[in-house]
Backbone as a ProteinNet text record, in pm:
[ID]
protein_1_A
[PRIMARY]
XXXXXXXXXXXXXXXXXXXXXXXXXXXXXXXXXXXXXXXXXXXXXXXXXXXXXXXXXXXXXXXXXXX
[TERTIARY]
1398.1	1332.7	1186.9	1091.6	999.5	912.7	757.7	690	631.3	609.3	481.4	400.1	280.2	153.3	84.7	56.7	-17.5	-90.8	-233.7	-351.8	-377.3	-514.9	-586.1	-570.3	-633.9	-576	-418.6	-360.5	-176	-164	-161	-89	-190.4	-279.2	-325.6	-348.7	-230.1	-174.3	-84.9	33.1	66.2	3.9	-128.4	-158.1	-295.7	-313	-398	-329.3	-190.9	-162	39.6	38.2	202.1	295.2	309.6	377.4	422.8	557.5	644.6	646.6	552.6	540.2	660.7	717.1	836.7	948.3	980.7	1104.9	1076.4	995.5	926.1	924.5	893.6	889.7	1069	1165.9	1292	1384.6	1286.5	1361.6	1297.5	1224.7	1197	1187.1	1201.4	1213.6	1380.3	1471.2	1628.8	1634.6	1535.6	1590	1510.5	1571.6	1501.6	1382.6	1317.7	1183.4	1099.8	1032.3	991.1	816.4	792.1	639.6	520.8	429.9	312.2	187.6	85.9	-39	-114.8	-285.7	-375.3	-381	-492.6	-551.8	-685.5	-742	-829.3	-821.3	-689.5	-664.5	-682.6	-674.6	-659	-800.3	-888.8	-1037.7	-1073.3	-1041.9	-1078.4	-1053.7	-960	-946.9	-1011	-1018.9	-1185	-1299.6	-1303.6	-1444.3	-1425.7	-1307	-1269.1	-1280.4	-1225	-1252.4	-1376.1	-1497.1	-1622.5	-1654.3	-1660.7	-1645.6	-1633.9	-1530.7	-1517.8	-1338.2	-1231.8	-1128.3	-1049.6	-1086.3	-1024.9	-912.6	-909.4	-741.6	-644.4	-661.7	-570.6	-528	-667.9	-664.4	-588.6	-592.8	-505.8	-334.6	-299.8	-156.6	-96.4	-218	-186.5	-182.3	-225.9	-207.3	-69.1	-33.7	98.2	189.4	199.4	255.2	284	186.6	179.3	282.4	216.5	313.6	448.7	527.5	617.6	718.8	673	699.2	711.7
1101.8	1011.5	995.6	887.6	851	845.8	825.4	818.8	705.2	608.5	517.2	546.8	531.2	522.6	414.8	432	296.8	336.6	217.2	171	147.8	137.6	60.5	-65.8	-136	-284	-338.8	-251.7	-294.8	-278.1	-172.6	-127.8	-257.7	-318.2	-411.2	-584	-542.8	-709.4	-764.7	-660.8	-740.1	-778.2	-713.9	-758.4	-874.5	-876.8	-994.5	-1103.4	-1131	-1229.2	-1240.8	-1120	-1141.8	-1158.9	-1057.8	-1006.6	-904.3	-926.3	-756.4	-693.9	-651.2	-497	-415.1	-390.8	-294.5	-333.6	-496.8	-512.6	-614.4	-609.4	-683.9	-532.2	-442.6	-293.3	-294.4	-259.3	-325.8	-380.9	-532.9	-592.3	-582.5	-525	-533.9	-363.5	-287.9	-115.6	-63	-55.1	-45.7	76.6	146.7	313.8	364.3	520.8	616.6	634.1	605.8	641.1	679.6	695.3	719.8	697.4	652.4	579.6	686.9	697.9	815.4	715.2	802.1	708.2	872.8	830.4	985.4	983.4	1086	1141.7	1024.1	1011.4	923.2	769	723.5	596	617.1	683.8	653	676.4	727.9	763.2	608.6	560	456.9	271.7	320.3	215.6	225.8	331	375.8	246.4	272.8	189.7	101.7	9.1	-148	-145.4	-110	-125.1	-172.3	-114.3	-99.6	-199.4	-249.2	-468.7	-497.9	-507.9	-647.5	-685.8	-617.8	-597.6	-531.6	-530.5	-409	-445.8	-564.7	-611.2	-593.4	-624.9	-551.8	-428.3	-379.1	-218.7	-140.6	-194	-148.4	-160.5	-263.8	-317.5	-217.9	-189.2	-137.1	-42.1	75.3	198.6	192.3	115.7	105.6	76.1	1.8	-35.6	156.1	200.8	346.6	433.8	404.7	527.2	492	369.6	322.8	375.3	348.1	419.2	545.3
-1149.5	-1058	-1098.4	-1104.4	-1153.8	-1022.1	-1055.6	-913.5	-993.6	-865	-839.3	-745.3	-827	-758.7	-731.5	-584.1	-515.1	-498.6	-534.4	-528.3	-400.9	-365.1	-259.2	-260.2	-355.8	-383	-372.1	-418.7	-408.4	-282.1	-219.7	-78.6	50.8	47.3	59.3	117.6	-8.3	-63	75.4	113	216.4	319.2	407.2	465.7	448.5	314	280.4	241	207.5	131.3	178.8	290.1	349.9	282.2	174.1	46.7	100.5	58.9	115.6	-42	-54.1	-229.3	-217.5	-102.6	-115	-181.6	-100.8	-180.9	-341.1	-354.9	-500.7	-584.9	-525.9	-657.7	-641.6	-519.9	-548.9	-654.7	-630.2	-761.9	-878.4	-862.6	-1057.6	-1106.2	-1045.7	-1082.9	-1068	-1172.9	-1171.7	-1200.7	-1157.5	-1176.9	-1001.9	-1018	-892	-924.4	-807.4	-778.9	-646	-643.2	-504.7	-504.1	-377.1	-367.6	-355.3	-400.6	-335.8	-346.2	-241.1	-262.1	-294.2	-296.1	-298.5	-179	-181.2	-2.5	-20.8	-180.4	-181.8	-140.7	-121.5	-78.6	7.1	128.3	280.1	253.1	231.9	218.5	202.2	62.5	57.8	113.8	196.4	330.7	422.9	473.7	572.6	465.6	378.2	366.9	347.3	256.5	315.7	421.1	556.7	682.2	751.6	626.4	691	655.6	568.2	448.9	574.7	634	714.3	731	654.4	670	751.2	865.5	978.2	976.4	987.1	1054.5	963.7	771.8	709.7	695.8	695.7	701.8	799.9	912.4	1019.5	983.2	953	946.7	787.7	715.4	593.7	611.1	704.2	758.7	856	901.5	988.1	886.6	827.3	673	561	557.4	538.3	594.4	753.9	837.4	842.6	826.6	844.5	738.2	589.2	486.7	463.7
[MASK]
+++++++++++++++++++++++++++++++++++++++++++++++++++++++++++++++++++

């Protein structure tokens, strides 16, 4: 089983641009894998947050916990 690692910028995307990343890694990854982010991403959504992005940031943390 392989890991992907998500970015700040990737994990993001859906709530800037209403892209489902889950089932797009889906179709184009034909082996096992499983998703991880750092401890530094959630760090670093705290400070997008502080930009002016709350509202993605929020949905991208629910987006997180959901996962």
């Amino acid at each position: 089983m392989k890991t992907i690692i998500l970015d700040t910028d990737f994990i993001i995307l859906p709530a800037k641009y209403n892209v489902d990343i889950f089932s797009e890694i889906d179709r184009i990854c034909h082996f096992n894998y499983k998703l991880a982010i750092f401890d530094k991403t959630l760090e670093e959504l705290e400070n997008v947050s502080k930009k002016g992005l709350k509202r993605q940031v929020k949905l991208t943390k629910e987006l997180i916990k959901a996962k």
